[in-house]
C-alpha atoms as one frame of an Amber mdcrd trajectory, in Angstrom:
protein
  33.562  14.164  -8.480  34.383  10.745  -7.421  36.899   9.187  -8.147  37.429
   5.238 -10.018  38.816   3.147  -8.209  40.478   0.439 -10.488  41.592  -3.189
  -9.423  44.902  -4.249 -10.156  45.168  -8.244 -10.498  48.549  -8.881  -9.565
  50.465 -11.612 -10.890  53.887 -13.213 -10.209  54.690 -14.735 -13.598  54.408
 -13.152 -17.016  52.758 -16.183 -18.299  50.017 -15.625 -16.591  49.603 -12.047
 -18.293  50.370 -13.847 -21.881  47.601 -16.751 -21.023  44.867 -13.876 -20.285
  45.571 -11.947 -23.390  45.687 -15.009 -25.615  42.115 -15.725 -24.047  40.864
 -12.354 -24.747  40.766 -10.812 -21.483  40.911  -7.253 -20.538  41.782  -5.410
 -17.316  44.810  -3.875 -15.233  47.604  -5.741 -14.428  50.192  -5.617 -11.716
  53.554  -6.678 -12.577  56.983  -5.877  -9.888  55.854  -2.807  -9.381  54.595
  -1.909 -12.820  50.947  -1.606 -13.634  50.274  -2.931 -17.451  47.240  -2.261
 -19.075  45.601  -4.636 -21.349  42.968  -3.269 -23.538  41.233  -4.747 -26.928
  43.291  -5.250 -29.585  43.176  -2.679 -32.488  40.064  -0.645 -31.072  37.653
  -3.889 -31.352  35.529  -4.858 -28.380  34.467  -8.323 -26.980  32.296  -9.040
 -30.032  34.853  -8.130 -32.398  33.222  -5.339 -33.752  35.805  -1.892 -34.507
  34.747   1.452 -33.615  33.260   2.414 -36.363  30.608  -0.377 -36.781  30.044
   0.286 -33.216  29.301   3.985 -33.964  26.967   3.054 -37.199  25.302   0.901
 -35.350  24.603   2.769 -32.192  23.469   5.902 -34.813  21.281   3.622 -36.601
  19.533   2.912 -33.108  19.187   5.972 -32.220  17.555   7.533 -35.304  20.680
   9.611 -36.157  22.147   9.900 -39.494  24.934   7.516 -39.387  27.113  10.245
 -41.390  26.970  13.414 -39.426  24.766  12.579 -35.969  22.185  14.677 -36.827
  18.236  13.359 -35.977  16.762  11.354 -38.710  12.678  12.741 -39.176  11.796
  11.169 -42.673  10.715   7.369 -42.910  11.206   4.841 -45.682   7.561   4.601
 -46.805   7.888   0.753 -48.367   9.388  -0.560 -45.077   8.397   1.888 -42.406
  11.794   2.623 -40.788  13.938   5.842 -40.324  16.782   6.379 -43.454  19.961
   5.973 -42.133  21.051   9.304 -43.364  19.814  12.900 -43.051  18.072  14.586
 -46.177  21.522  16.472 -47.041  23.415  13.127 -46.860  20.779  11.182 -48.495
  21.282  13.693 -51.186  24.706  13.672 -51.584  25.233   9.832 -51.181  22.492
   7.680 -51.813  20.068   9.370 -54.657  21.350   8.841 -58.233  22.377  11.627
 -60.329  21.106  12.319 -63.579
């Protein structure tokens, strides 16, 4: 197993840390001796999008029901495409009940 090998920007001045995080950067950050991470802000990645729209949307590529992960085999017959959830989902959550 190899392992990553991360680069540290170092920086003399702490402005130059608060300049790259007010611009949206991201990375590793060497500051007198202390290494500071800088990640995105409350789970969201460059194109603002949160986890969870990430992980719908990544499902929906796939073919997976967005709920539980599991593989999608029925198609909407008007436009062609998979549902976005599984038969026991699409029972539970999207057909009306009488």
């Amino acid at each position: 197993m190899k392992k990553s090998c991360i680069k540290i920007k170092e920086i003399k001045n702490i402005r130059t840390l608060i300049n790259d995080i007010k611009s949206g950067k991201i990375g590793w950050y060497g500051y007198q001796g202390k290494t500071i991470l800088v990640g995105y802000r409350k789970g969201r990645d460059e194109e603002g999008r949160d986890s969870k729209q990430r992980t719908y949307w990544d499902r929906r590529k796939k073919g997976l029901c967005v709920k539980c992960g599991k593989k999608v085999s029925k198609k909407n017959p008007q436009t062609g495409k998979l549902y976005r959830l599984c038969d026991r989902h699409r029972k539970e959550l999207d057909q009306k009940k009488i």
